[in-house]
C-alpha positions as CSV (number, residue, x, y, z in Angstrom):
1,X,0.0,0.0,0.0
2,X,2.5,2.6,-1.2
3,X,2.3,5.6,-4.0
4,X,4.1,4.3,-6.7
5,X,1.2,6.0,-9.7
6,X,0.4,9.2,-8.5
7,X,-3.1,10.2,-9.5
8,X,-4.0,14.0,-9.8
9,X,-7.1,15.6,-8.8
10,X,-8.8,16.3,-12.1
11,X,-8.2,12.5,-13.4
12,X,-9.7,11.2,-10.0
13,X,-12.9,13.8,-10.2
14,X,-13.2,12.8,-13.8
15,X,-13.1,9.2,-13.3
16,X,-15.3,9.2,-10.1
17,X,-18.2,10.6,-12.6
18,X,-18.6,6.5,-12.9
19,X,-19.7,6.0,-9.6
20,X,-23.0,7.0,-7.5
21,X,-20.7,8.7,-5.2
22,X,-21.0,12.1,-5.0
23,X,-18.6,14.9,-5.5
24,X,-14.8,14.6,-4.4
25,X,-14.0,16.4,-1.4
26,X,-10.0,15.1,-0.2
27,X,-7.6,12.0,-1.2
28,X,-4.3,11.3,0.0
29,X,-1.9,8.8,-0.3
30,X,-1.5,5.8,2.1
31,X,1.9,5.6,2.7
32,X,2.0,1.3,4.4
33,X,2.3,-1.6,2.7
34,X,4.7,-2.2,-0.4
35,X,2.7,-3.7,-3.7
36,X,-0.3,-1.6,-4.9
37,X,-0.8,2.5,-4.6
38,X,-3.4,2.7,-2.3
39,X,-5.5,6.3,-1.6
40,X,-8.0,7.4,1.0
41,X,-10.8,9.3,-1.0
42,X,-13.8,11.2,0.7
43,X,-16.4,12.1,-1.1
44,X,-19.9,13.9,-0.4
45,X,-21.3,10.3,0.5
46,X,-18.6,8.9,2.6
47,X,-15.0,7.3,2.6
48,X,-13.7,5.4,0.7
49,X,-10.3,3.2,-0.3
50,X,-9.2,3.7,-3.9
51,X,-6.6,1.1,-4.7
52,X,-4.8,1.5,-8.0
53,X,-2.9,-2.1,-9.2
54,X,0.5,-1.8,-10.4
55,X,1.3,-5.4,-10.9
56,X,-2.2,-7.3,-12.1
57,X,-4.0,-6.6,-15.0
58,X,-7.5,-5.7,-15.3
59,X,-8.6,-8.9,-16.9
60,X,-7.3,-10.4,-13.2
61,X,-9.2,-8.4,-10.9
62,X,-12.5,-10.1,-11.2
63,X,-11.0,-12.8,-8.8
64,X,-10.0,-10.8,-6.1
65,X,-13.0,-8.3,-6.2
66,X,-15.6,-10.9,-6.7
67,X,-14.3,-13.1,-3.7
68,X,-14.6,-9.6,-1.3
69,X,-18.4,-9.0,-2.5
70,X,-18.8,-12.5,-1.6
71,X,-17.0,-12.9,1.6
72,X,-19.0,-9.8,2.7
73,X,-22.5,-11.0,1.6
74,X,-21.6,-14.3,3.6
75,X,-20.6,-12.4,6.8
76,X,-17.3,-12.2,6.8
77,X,-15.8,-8.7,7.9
78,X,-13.9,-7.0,4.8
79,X,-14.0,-4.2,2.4
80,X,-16.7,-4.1,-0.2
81,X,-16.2,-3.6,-3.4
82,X,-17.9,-0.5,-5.1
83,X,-19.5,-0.7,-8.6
84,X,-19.5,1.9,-11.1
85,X,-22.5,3.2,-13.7
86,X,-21.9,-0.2,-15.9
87,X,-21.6,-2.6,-12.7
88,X,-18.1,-2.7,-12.9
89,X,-16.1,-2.9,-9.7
90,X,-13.2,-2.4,-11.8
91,X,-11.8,0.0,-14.6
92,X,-8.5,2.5,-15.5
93,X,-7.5,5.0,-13.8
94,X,-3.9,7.1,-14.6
95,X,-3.0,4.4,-16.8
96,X,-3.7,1.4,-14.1
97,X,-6.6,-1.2,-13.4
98,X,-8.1,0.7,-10.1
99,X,-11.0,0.0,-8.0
100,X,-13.1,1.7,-4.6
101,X,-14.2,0.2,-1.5
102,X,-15.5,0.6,1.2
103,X,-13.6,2.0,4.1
104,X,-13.8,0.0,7.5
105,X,-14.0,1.3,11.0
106,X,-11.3,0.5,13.3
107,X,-7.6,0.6,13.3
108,X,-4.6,-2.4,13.3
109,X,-2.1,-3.6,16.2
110,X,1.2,-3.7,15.9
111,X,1.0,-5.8,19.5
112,X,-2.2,-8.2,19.6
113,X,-3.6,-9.7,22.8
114,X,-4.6,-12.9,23.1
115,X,-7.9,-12.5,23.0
116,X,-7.7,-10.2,19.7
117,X,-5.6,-13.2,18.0
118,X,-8.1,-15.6,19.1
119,X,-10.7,-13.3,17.7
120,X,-8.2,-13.3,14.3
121,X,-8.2,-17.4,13.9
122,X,-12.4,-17.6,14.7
123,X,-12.6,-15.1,11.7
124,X,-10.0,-17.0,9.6
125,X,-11.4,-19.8,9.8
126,X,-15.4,-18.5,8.8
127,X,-13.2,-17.4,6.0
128,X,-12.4,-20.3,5.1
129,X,-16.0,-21.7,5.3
130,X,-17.5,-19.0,3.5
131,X,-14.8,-19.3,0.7
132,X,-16.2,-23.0,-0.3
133,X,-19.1,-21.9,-2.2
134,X,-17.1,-19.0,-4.1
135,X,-16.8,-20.4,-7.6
136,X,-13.9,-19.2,-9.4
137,X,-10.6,-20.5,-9.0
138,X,-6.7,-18.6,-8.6
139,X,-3.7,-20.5,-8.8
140,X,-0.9,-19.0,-5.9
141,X,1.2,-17.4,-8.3
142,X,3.7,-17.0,-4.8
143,X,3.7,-21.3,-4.0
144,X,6.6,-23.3,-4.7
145,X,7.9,-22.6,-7.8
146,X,7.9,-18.9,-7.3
147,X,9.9,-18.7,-4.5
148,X,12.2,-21.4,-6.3
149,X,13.0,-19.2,-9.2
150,X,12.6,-16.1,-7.5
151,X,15.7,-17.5,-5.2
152,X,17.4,-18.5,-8.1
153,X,17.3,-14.4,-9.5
154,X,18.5,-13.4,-6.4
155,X,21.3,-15.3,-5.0
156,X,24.2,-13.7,-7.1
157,X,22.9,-10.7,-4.9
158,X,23.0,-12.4,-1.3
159,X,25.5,-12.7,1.2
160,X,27.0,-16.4,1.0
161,X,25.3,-17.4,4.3
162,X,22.0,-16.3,3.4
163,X,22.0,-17.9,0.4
164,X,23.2,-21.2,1.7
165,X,20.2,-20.9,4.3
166,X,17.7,-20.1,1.8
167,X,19.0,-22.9,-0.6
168,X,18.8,-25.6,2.3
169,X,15.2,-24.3,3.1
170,X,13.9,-24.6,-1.0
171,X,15.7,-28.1,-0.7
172,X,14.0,-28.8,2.2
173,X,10.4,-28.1,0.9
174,X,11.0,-29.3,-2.5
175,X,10.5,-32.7,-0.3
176,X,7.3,-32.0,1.0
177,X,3.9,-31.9,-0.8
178,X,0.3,-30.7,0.8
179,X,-1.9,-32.4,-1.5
180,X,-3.5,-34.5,0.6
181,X,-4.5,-31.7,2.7
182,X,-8.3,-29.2,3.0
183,X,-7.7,-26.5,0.1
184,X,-9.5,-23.4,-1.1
185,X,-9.8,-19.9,-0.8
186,X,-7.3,-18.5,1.2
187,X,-5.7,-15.0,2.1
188,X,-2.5,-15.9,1.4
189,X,-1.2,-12.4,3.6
190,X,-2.8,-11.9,6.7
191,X,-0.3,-9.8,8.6
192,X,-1.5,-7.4,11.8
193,X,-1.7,-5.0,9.4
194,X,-4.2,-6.0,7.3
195,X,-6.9,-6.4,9.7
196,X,-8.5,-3.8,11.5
197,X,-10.0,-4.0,15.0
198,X,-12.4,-2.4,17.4
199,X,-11.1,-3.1,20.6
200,X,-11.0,-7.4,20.4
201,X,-13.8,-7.2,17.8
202,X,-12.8,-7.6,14.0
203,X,-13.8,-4.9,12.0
204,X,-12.3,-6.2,8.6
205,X,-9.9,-7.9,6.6
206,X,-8.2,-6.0,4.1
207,X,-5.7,-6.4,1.4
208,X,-7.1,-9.6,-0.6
209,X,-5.1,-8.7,-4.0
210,X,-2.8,-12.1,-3.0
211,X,-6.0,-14.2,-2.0
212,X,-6.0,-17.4,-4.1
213,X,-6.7,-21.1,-3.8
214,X,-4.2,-23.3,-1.6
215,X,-3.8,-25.2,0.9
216,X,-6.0,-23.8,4.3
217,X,-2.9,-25.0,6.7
218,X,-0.6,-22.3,4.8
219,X,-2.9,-19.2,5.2
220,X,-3.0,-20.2,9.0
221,X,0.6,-20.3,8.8
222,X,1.3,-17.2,7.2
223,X,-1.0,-15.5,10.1
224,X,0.5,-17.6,13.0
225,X,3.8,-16.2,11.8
226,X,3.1,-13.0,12.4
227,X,0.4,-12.1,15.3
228,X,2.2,-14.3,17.5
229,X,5.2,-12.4,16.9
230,X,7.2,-10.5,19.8
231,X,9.5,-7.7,18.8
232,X,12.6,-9.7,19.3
233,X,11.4,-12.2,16.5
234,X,10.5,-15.5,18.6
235,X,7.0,-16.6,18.9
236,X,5.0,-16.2,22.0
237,X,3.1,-19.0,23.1
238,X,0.1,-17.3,24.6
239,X,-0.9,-16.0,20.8
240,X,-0.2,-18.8,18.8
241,X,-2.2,-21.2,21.1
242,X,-5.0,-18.4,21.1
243,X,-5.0,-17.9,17.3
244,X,-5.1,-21.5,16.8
245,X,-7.7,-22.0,19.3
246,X,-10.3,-18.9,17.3
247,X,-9.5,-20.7,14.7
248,X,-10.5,-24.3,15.8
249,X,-13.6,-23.1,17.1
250,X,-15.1,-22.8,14.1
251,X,-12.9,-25.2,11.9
252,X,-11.1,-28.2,13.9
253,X,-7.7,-29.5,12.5
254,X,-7.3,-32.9,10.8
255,X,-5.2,-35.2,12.1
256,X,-3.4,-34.7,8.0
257,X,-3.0,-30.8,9.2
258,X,-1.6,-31.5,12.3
259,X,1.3,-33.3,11.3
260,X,2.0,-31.3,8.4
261,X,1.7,-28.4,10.8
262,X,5.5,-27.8,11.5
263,X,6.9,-27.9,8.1
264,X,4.0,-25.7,7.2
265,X,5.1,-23.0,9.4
266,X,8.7,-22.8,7.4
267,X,6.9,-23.1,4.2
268,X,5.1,-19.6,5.3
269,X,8.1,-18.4,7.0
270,X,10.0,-18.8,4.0
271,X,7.9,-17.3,1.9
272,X,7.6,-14.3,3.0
273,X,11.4,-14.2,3.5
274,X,11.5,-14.7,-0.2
275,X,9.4,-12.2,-1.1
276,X,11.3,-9.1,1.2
277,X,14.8,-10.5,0.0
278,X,13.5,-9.3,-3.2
279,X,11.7,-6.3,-2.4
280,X,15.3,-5.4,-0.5
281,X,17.5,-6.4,-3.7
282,X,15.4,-6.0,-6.1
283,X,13.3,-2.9,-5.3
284,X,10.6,-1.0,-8.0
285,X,10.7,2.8,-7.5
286,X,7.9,4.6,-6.3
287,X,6.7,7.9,-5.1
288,X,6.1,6.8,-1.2
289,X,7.9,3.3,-0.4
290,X,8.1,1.0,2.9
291,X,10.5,-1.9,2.7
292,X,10.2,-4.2,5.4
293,X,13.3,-5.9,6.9
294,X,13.8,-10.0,5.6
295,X,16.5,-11.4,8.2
296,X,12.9,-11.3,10.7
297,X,11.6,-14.0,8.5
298,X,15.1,-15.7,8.2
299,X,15.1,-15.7,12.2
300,X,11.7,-17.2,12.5
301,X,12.6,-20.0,9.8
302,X,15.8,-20.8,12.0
303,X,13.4,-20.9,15.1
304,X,11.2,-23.2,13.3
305,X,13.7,-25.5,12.2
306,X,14.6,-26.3,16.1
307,X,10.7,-25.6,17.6
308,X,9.2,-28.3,19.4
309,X,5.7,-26.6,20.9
310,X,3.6,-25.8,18.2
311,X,0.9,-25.1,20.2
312,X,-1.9,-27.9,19.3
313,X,-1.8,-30.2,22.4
């Protein structure tokens, strides 16, 4: 959610005559996140998040937006998406695929409680339920083989110890398959700061632009790894046993998930670690940038590699 297209005033009033929305009163630029330009816009009916796509193409969006209308009609707290004059939720704006939704109430952590993760993994996991009946399909264009080639691009780049680590870790996973295990929709980036809160209440999840299908266990994963996370990169206990428990609540673990559950967490770990290597050594330019720091995730795949509570009993 950085600037990297910056749109002017004129182009946004102009391309807002699409929409039911009234007349434009203030935007400005969100400044978190590091994939898609992302702008608050008020207008004389309300608030609103304009996001503008600077990686997917139009003819890709349907997914993503279609899934959010969904999720919402079924009860799950996230954005809406809003459609235009021809019922489109999507169409281009300076040169780029954009789209509006709704703005939430409510505000992210950057130190959860337990009883906000638990609130998390409940939420996750109607997610999850509410995503079997959505009918299109999305390949992960981040699984295995991304992260594989992706590694290979980058390792003239790394320091010779990180790339041995991250060499060991693709050789590791190359021997493990999930096949077997629950798939479908899934958010595929769940951080603390894509989900707002009201106190230990959800408000929303946001961000879905790398929601696809996969395996469930990985987008429980990918969240684990990061709202039980204490500032000196370890995972505390208390929040991983209280995400996991929200999330069981509504969605118990199969025995399958349970023993794939440790290998799981280093498949998440690493690829997110993946992903900010390259944002760090391979950085696109933009108007208002946040890089976010890889060795955490390298830390957090060592500490997986020697765990032994995972937090399921």
């Amino acid at each position: 959610m950085s600037v990297y297209t910056t749109v002017s005033r004129d182009s946004l009033q102009q391309w807002l005559q699409g929409y039911a929305l009234g007349q434009l009163i203030d935007f400005q630029g969100i400044a978190a996140g590091i994939t898609n330009t992302n702008y608050f816009v008020t207008t004389t009916h309300g608030r609103y998040v304009l996001t503008l796509f600077e990686t997917l193409r139009l003819d890709e969006l349907p997914y993503y937006l279609s899934l959010m209308s969904h999720l919402a009609r079924h009860g799950v707290a996230c954005p809406a998406p809003i459609a235009d004059h021809s019922d489109r939720f999507a169409s281009l704006l300076a040169g780029k695929p954009a789209c509006l939704v709704s703005c939430l109430t409510g505000t992210d952590v950057s130190h959860p409680t337990a009883a906000q993760c638990r609130a998390v993994g409940e939420m996750l996991a109607q997610m999850h339920k509410a995503g079997a009946t959505f009918p299109r399909k999305m390949h992960n264009p981040r699984g295995p083989h991304w992260w594989s080639l992706t590694a290979q691009q980058l390792y003239p780049q790394l320091p010779t110890d990180i790339a041995e680590t991250l060499a060991e870790e693709i050789h590791f996973q190359d021997g493990h398959r999930f096949d077997h295990l629950p798939s479908g929709v899934i958010h595929a980036d769940l951080f603390r700061d894509n989900v707002l809160l009201d106190g230990d209440s959800i408000s929303g999840f946001i961000d879905f632009y790398y929601a696809c299908n996969d395996i469930l266990l990985y987008d429980i994963a990918i969240a684990v790894n990061d709202w039980a996370r204490r500032d000196d990169g370890e995972l505390d206990d208390e929040l991983a046993r209280a995400f996991l428990a929200g999330y069981q609540s509504e969605r118990p673990l199969s025995q399958a998930e349970r023993d794939c559950w440790p290998v799981m967490l280093r498949a998440a770990a690493l690829r997110f670690w993946v992903s900010r290597l390259q944002d760090l050594y391979q950085p696109i330019s933009g108007e208002l940038t946040y890089t976010k720091d890889p060795a955490a995730f390298r830390q957090l795949l060592l500490a997986h590699r020697c765990r032994s509570e995972f937090w399921l009993g």
